[in-house]
C-alpha positions as CSV (number, residue, x, y, z in Angstrom):
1,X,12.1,-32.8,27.3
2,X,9.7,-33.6,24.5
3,X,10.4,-30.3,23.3
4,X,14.3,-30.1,23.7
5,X,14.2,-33.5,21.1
6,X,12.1,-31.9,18.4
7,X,14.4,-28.8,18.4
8,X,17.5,-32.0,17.7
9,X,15.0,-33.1,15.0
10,X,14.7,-30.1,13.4
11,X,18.7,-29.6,13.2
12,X,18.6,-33.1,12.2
13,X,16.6,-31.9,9.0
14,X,18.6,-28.7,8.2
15,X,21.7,-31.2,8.3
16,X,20.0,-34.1,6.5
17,X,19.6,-31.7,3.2
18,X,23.8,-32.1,3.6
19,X,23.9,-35.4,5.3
20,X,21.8,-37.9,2.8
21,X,21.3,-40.6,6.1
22,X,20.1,-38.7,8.7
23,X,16.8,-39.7,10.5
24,X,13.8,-38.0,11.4
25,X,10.9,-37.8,13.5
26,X,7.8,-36.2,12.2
27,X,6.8,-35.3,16.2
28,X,8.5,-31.7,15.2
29,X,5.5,-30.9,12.9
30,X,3.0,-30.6,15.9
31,X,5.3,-28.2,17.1
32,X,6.1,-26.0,14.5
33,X,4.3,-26.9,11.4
34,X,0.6,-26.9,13.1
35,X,1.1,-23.0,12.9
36,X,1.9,-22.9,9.3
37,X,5.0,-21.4,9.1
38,X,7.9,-23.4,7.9
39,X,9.8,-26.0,9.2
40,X,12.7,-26.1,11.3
41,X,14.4,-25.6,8.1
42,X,15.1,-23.7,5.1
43,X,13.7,-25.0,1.7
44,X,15.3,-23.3,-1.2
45,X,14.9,-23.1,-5.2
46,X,15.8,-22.3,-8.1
47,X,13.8,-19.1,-10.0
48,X,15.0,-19.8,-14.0
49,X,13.6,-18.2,-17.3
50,X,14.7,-16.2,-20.6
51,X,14.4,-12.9,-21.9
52,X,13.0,-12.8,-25.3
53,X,11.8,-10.5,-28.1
54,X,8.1,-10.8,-27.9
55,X,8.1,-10.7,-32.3
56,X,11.5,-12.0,-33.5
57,X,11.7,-14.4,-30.3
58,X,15.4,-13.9,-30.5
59,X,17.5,-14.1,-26.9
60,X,17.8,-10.6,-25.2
61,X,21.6,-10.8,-23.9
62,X,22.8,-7.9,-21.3
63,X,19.0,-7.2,-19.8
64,X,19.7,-7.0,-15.7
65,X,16.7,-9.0,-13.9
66,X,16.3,-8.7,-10.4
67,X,14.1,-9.9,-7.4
68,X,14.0,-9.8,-3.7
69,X,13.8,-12.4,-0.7
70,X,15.3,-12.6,2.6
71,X,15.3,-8.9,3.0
72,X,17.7,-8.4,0.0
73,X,17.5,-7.4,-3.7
74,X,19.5,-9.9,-5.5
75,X,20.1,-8.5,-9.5
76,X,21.5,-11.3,-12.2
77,X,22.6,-10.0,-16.1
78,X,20.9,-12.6,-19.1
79,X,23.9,-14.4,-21.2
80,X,23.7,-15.1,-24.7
81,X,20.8,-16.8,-24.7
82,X,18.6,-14.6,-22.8
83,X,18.8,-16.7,-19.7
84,X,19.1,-16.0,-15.8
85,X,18.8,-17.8,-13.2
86,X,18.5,-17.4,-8.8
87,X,19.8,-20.0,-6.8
88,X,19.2,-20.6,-3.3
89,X,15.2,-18.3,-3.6
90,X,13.3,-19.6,0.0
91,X,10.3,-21.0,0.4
92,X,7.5,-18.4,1.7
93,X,4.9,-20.1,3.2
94,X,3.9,-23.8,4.6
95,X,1.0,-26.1,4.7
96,X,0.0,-30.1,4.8
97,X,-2.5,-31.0,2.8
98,X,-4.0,-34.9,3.0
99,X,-0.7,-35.9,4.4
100,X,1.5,-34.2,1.4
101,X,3.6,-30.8,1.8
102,X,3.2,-27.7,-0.5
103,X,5.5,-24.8,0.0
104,X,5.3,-22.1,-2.4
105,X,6.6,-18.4,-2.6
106,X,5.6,-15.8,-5.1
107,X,8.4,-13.2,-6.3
108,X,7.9,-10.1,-8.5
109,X,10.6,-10.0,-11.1
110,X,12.0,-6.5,-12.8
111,X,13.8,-6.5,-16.0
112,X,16.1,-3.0,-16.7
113,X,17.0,-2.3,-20.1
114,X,18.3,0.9,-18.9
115,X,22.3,-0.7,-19.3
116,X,21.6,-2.1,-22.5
117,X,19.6,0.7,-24.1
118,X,21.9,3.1,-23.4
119,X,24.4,0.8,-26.0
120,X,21.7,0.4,-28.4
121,X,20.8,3.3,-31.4
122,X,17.3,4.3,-31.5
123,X,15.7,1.9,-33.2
124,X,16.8,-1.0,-31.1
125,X,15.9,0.5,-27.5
126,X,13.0,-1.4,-25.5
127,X,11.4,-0.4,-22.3
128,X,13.6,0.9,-19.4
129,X,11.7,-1.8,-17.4
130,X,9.0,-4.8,-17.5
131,X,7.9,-6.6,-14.5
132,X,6.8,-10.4,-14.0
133,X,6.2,-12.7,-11.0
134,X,6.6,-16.2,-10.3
135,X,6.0,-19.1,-8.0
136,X,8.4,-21.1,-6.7
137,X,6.9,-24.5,-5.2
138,X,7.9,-27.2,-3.4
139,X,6.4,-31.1,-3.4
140,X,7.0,-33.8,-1.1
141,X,8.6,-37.1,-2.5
142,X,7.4,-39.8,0.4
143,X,3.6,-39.3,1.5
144,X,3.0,-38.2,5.1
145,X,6.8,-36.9,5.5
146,X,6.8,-33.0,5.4
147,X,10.9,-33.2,5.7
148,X,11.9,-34.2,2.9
149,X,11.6,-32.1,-0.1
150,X,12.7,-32.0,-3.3
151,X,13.6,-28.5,-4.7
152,X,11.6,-27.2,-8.0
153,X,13.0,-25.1,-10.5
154,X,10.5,-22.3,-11.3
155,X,10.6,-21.0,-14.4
156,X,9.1,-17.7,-16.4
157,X,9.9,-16.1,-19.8
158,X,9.7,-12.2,-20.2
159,X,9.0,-11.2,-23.6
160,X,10.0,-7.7,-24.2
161,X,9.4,-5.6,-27.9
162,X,11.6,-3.3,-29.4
163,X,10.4,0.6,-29.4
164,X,10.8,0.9,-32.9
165,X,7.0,1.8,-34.3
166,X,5.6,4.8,-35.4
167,X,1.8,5.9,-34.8
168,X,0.4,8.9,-36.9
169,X,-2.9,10.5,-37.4
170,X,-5.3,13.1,-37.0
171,X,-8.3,14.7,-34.7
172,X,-11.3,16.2,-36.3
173,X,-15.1,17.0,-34.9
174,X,-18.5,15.6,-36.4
175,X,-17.5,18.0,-39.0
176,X,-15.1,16.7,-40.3
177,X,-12.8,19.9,-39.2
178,X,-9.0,19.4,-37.7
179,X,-9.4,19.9,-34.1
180,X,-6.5,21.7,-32.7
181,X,-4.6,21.1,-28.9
182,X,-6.1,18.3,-27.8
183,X,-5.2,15.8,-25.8
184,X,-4.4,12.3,-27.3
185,X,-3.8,9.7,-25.5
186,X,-2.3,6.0,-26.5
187,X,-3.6,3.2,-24.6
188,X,-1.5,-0.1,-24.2
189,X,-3.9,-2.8,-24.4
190,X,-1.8,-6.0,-23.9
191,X,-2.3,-6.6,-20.1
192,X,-5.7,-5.1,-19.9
193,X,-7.6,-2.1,-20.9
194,X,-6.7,1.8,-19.8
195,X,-2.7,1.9,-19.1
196,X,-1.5,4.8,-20.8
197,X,1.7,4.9,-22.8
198,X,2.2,8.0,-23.9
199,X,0.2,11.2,-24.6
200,X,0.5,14.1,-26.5
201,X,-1.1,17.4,-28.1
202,X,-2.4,17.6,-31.2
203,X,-1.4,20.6,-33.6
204,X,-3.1,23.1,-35.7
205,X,-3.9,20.6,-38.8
206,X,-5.4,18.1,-36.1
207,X,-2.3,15.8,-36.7
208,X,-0.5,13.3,-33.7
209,X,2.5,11.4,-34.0
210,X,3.8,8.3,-31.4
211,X,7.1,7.6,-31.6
212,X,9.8,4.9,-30.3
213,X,6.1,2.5,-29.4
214,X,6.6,-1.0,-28.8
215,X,6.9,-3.1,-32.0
216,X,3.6,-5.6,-32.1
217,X,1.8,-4.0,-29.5
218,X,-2.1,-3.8,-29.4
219,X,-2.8,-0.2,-28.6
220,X,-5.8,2.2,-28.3
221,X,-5.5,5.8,-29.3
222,X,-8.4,8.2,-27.5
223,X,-8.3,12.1,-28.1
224,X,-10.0,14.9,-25.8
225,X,-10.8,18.3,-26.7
226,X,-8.3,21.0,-24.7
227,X,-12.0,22.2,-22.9
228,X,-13.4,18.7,-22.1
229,X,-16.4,18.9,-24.2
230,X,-15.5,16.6,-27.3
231,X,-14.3,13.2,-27.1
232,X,-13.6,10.0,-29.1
233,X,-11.2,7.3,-29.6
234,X,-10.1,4.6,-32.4
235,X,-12.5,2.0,-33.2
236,X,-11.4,-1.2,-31.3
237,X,-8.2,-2.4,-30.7
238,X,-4.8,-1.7,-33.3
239,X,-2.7,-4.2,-33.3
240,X,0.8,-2.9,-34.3
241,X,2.3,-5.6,-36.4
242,X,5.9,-7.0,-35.9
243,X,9.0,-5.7,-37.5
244,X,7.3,-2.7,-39.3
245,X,8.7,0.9,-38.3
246,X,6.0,3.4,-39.3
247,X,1.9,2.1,-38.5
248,X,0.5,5.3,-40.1
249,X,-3.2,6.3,-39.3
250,X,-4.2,7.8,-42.7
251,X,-5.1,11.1,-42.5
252,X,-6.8,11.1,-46.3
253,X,-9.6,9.1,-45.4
254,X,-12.4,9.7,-42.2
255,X,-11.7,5.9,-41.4
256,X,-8.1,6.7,-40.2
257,X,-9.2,9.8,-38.0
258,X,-9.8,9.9,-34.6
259,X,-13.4,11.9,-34.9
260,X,-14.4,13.4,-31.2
261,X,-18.1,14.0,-30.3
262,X,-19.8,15.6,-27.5
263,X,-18.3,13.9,-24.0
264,X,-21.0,11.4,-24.2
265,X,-18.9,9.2,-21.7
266,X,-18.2,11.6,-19.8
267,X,-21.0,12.4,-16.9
268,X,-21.0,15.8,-15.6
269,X,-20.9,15.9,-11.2
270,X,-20.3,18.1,-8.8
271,X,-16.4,18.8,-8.3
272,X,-16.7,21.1,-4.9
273,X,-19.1,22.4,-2.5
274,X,-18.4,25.4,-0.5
275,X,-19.3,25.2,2.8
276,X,-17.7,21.6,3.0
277,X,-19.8,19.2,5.5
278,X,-19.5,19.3,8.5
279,X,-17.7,23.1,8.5
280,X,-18.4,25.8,10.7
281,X,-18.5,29.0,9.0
282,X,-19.8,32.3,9.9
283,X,-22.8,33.6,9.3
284,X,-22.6,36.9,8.1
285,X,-22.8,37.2,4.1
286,X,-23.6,33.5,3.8
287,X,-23.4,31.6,0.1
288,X,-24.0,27.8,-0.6
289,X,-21.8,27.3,-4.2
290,X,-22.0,24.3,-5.8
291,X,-19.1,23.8,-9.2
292,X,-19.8,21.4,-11.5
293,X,-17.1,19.5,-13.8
294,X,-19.0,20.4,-17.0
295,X,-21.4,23.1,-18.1
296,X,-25.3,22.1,-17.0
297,X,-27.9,22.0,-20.0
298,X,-30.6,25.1,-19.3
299,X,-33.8,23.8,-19.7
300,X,-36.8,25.2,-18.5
301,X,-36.7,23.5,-14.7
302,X,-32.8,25.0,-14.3
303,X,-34.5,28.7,-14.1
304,X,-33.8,30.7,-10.9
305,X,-35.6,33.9,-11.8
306,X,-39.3,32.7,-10.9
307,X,-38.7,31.8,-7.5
308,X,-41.0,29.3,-5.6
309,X,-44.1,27.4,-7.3
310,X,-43.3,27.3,-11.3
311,X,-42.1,23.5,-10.9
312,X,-38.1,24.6,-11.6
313,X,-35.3,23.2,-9.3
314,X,-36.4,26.0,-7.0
315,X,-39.0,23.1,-5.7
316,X,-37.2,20.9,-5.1
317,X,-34.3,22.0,-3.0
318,X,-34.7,21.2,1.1
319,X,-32.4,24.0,3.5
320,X,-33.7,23.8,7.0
321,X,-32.7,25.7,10.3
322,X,-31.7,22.8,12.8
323,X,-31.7,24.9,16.0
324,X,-28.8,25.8,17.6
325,X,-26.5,23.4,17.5
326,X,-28.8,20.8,19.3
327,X,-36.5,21.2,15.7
328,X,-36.6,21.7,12.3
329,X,-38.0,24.6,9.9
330,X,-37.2,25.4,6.6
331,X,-36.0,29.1,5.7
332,X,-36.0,31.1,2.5
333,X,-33.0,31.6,0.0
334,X,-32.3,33.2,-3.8
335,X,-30.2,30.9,-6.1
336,X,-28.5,31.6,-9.3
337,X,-25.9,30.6,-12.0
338,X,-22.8,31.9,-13.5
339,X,-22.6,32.9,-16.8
340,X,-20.8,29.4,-18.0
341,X,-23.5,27.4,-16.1
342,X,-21.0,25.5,-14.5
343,X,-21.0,26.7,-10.9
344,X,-24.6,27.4,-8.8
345,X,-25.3,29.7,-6.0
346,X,-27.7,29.2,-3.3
347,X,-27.9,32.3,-0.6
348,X,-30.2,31.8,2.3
349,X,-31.6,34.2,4.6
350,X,-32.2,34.6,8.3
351,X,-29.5,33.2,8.9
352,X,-27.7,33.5,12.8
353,X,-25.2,32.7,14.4
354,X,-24.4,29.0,16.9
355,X,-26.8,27.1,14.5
356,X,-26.6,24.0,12.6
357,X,-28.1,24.1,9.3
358,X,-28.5,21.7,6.6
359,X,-29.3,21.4,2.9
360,X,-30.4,18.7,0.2
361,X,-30.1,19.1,-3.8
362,X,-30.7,15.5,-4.3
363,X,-33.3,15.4,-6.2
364,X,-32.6,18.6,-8.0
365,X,-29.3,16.9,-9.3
366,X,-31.0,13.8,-10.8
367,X,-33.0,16.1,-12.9
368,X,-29.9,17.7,-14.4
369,X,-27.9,17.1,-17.6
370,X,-24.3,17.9,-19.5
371,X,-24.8,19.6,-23.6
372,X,-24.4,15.6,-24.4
373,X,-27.4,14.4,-22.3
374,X,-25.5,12.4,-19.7
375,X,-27.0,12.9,-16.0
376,X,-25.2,14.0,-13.1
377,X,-23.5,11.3,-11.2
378,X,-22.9,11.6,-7.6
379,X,-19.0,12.4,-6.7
380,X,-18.1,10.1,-4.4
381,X,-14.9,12.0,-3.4
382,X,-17.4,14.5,-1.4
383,X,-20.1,14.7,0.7
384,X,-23.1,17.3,-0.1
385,X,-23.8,16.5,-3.4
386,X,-26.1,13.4,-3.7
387,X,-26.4,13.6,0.3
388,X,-27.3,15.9,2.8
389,X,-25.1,18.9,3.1
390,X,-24.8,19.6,7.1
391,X,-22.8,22.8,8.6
392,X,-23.5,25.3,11.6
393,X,-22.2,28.8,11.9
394,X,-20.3,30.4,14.3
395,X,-21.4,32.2,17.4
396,X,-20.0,35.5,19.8
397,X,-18.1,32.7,22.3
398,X,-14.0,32.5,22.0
399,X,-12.4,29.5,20.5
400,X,-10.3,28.1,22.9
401,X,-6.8,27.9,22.4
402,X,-4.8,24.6,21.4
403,X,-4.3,22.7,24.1
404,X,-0.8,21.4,25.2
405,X,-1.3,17.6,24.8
406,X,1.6,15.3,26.4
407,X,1.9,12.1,27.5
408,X,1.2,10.4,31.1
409,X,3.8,8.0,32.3
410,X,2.9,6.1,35.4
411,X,5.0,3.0,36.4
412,X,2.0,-0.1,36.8
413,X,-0.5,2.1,35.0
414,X,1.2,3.5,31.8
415,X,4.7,2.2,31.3
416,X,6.7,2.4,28.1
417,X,5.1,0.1,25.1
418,X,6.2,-3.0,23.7
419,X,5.0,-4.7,20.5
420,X,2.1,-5.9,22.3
421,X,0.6,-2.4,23.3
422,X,-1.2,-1.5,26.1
423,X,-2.6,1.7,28.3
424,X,-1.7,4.7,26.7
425,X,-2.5,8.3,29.4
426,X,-3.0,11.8,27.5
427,X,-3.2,14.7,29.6
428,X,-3.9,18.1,28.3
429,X,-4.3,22.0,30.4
430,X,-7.0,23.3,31.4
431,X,-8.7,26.7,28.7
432,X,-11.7,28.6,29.9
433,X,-12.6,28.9,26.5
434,X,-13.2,25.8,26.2
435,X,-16.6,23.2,26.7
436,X,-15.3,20.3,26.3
437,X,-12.5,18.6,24.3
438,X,-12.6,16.1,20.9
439,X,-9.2,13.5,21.0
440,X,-8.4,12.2,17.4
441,X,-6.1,9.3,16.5
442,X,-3.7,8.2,13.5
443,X,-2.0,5.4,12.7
444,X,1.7,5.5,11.0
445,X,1.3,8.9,9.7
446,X,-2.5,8.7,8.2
447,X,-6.0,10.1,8.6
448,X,-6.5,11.3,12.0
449,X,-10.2,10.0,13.0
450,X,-12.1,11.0,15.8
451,X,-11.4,8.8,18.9
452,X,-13.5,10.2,21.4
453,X,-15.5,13.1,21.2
454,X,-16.9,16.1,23.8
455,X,-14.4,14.6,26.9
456,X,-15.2,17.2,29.7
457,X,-11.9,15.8,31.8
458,X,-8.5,17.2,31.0
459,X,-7.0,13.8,30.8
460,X,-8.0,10.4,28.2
461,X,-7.1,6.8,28.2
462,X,-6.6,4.9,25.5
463,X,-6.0,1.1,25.0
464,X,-4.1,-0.5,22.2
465,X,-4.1,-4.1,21.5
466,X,-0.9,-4.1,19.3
467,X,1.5,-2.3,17.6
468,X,2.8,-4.5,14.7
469,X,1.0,-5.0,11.8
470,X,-0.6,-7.2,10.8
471,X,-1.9,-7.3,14.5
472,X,-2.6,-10.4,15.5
473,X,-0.3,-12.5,13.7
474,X,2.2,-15.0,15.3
475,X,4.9,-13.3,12.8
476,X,4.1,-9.5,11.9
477,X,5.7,-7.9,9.2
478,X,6.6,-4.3,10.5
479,X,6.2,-2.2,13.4
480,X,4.0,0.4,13.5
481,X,3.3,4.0,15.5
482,X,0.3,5.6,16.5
483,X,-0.3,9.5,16.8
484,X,-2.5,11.7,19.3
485,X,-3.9,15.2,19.0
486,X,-6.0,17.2,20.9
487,X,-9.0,19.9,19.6
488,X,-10.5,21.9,22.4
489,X,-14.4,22.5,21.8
490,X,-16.0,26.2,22.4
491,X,-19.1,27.1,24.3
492,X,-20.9,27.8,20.7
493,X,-19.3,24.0,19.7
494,X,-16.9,25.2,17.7
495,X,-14.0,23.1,17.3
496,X,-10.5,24.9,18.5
497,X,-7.1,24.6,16.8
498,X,-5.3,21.4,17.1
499,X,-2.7,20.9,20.1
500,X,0.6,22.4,20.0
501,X,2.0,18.9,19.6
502,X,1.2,15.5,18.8
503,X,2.1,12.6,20.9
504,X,3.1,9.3,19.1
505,X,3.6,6.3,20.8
506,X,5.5,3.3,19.2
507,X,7.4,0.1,20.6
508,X,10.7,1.3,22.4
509,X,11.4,-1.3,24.6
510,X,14.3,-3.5,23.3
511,X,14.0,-7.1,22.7
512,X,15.9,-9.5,25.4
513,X,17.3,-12.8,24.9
514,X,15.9,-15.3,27.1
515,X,17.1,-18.2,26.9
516,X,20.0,-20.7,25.0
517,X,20.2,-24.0,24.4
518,X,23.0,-26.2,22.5
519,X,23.2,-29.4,21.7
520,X,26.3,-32.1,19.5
521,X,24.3,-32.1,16.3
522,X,23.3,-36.4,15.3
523,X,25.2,-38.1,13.1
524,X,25.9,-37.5,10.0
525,X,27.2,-34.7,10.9
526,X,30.7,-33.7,10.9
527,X,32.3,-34.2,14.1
528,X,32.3,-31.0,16.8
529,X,29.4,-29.4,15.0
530,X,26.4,-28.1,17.2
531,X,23.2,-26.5,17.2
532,X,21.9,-23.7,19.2
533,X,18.4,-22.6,19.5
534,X,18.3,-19.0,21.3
535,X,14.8,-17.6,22.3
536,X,13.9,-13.7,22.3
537,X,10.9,-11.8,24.4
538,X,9.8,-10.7,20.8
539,X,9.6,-10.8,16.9
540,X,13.0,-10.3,15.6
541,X,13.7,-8.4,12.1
542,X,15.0,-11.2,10.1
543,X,17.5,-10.2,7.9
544,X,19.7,-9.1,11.1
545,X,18.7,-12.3,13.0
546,X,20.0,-14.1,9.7
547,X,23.2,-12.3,9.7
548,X,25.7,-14.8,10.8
549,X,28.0,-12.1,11.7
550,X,26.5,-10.6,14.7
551,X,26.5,-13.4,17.0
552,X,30.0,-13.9,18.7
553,X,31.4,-16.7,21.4
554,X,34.2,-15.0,24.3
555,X,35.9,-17.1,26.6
556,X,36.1,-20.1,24.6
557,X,39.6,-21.7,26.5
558,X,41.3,-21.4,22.6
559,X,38.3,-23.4,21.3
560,X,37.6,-21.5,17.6
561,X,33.5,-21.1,16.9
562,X,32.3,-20.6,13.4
563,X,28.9,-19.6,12.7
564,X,27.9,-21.6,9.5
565,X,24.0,-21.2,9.7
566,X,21.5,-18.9,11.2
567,X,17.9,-19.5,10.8
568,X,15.2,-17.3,12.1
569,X,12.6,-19.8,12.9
570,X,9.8,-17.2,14.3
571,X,7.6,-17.7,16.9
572,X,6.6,-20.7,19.1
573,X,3.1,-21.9,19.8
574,X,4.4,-23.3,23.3
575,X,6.4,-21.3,24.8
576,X,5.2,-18.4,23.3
577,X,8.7,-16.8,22.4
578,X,10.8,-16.0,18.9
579,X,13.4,-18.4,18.4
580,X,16.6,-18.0,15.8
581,X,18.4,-21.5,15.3
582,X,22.2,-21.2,14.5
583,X,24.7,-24.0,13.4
584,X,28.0,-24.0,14.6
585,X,31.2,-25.9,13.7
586,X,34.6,-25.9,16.5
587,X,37.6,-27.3,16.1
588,X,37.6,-29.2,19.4
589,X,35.0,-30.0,21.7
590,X,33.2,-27.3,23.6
591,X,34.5,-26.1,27.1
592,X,33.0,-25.4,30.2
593,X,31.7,-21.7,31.1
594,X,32.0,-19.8,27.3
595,X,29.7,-17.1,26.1
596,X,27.6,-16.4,23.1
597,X,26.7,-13.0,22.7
598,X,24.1,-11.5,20.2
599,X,25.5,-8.5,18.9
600,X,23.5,-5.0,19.2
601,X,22.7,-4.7,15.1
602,X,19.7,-7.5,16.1
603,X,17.1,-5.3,16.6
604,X,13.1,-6.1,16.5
605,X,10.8,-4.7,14.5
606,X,10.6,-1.3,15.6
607,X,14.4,-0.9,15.0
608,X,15.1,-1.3,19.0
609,X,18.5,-3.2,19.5
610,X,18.8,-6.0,21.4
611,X,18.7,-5.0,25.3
612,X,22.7,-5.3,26.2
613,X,22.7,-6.4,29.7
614,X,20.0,-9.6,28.4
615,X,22.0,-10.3,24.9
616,X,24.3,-12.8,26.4
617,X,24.2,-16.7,27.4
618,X,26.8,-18.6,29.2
619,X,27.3,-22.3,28.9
């Protein structure tokens, strides 16, 4: 019963925002509140600002500004003086704080210029698009009552600049000499360092031109040789100035020239290794290659062509024999460069077949530069490089085949999936070829990782906790879907093709409608007007559970129902179930034995429409 009376407090409060005198009872925020998520209601602002031009600070009229909230995009056009405005924005998240409410939501807010520029000559275009955010918050006006609240109006301003600046200048080397085809960049500096504007190439005379860049901007201009081994940029920031067309770089004086020097700031590493980790490759006509980004420096310690003992990187490189596949010796090898010195060659010997061997440069690369000086840095992007290097070659056994993978259904043991997970039973066929077998998982389409590894049985459980994300929370966001395959494993432990198919699992079982409850809303209210609070067996998407439209009342005796309000209040710490709150208006009181029916376009996360034989309720 206690509960039943906080759900008539909670209408109370959606109807008090119309009905100035209606009471309340602050019991409903144990209920609902202690979970941080809103109240029984729907706070809403007001999102307000101007358009401006960041260096005449005149009104920008015609820009279209948009936003997003309650699963739709919502676009508004600035008037005359630059100003929109979004009425009715919702709160986004809840919390009481010493007795006083704060509820705040942060929106993202996109300008197009696209309409307007398409009106405007060339000298008067801006952007196609500039993006801002906001907060809207909310504050209490009586301590200790999180019900009442008094709406704020957020507001931002968007300065924009007009893309009529012009940046020239040249490229030239430590000689002073026009360096031809490379690559410059312009840099815009206003938000932070390294977003790139625009770039270009620069022709035989050394020279660059920017066009249509945005009046007042602070820039950076940086230039590249076309081979990567010269570099150099402006010194410091430019700062465009306002309402001038053409910035020129002056080309008549070293000062206005963009001089490039050897890459200093650029640190050679190693871009590929060949075997990759973990590969298994054959043995026959075995090479270890290593490319580097940049030509290596050739000192005296990079020679190949004394073998071992003469203290060059010969020393200092570590390949060992493993065994097979299961010790440890090291074996001989020859090693060489290419004629660019940009790609090294290690070829061992003795090498045979179903073994694992590995391989360590380490402390060969931290002895090595780039022409500039800089020191190898390790490539994080691969494995080999500044770690051990691990593969095994291939034996005489047959790969096995790839397995046909599909899905075990079992009523009590591995049933269909809701949101919630559960037991999910692979079962693949049986290969001769094969030692054992290596199951790998993804989620939503990504990596596949290794879930369990050298399964002798032809069949694999797995458990999972959820299938929403974020798991865990009382109100996910979005479903999710998770994928199986299947690798069998040889007698040599080679890994096999990948099964035939993959097996994804997601949630397919259709929300239900559990209960529904209605009640005479209190006074203020209009006469004949009534709130329902209907509970589902899961999260709901809200925008459809919001859609007044897709609930409907049958057998009604001539009674007329109007749907005025539908809330989607989320879930329920005590009876652990979704509820949607709707607010009806009739034009007589309610009869005996009529129907409300939620319509199939309500679906859950996962896109699942409401189960049709539990989407009705009958009073």
């Amino acid at each position: 019963m206690k509960r039943f009376s906080s759900i008539l407090i909670a209408c109370c409060s959606i109807l008090g925002l119309l009905y100035p005198g209606c009471k309340k009872d602050n019991s409903i925020i144990t209920e609902v509140s202690s979970q941080n998520h809103l109240p029984m209601y729907s706070p809403k602002g007001t999102i307000s600002g101007k358009v401006l031009d960041a260096c005449t600070n005149a009104a920008v009229s015609g820009a279209v500004v948009s936003t997003a909230y309650s699963g739709n995009v919502y676009s508004v056009t600035t008037d005359a003086s630059g100003s929109f405005s979004f009425a009715h924005v919702p709160a986004g998240s809840f919390q009481t704080t010493g007795g006083a409410s704060v509820i705040t939501g942060t929106y993202s807010i996109t300008v197009s210029m696209v309409n307007y520029n398409a009106k405007a000559d060339s000298l008067h275009r801006y952007r196609n698009y500039y993006y801002s955010s906001v907060t809207v918050a909310f504050t209490t006006s009586i301590p200790g009552d999180s019900l009442v609240v008094d709406g704020l109006v957020a507001s931002v301003s968007i300065p924009i600049s007009m893309l009529n600046t012009t940046v020239k200048g040249t490229v030239v080397d430590q000689n002073m000499q026009p360096v031809s085809n490379a690559i410059v960049t312009l840099w815009d500096e206003s938000a932070g360092p390294n977003v790139a504007l625009y770039q270009t190439t620069s022709g035989a005379a050394g020279n660059f031109t920017f066009r249509y860049v945005d009046n007042g901007l602070p820039i950076m201009i940086s230039a590249r040789s076309s081979d990567g081994s010269l570099e150099g940029s402006t010194a410091g920031i430019i700062n465009l100035p306002c309402n001038i067309s053409v910035d020129s770089l002056s080309s008549q004086n070293s000062s206005g020239q963009i001089v490039l020097k050897p890459a200093s700031t650029v640190s050679p590493m190693v871009v590929s290794i060949t075997p990759q980790n973990g590969q298994d490759i054959s043995p026959s006509g075995l090479q270890i290659i290593y490319l580097f980004s940049e030509p290596i420096k050739q000192t005296p310690y990079t020679r190949t062509d004394l073998g071992f003992g003469y203290g060059t990187m010969m020393d200092n490189i570590v390949l060992d024999y493993n065994g097979l596949k299961k010790t440890t010796g090291a074996i001989p090898f020859t090693a060489s460069w290419n004629s660019s010195f940009t790609q090294f060659t290690l070829t061992p010997t003795d090498v045979v077949g179903s073994s694992k061997y590995s391989i360590s440069i380490l402390n060969v690369l931290s002895k090595l530069t780039d022409n500039a000086g800089d020191s190898v840095v390790n490539n994080k992007a691969i494995t080999g490089d500044y770690e051990v290097l691990n593969f095994t070659t291939n034996g005489n056994s047959p790969l096995p085949g790839a397995p046909v993978l599909t899905r075990r259904l079992v009523p009590g043991v591995f049933a269909p999936l809701d949101f919630n997970g559960g037991a999910v039973g692979l079962e693949w066929n049986n290969d001769t070829n094969a030692r054992s077998y290596n199951v790998y998982r993804s989620t939503s389409g990504g990596s596949y990782v290794l879930l369990a590894q050298n399964v002798y049985s032809l069949d694999y459980k797995d458990s999972l906790t959820s299938l929403v994300y974020p798991a865990g929370s009382a109100n996910p966001l979005e479903a999710i879907s998770v994928q199986y395959q299947v690798h069998g494993v040889s007698h040599d432990l080679v890994e096999g093709p990948v099964s035939t198919n993959t097996v994804t699992v997601s949630d397919v079982v259709p929300p239900r409608l559990l209960t529904a409850s209605e009640s005479a809303a209190p006074a203020p209210a209009p006469a004949n007007t009534w709130v329902y609070v209907l509970r589902f067996s899961e999260p709901i998407t809200q925008a459809r559970a919001e859609t007044i439209a897709y609930y409907a009342f049958s057998n009604t005796g001539g009674v007329t129902f109007t749907v005025t309000q539908a809330n989607y209040l989320g879930y329920n710490s005590s009876s652990k179930e979704y509820y949607v709150q709707l607010v009806v208006t009739t034009n007589l009181p309610l009869p005996v034995g009529y129907t409300l029916t939620v319509g199939t376009s309500v679906t859950d996360l996962a896109g699942n429409a409401i189960d049709q034989n539990f989407n009705a309720w009958t009073f």
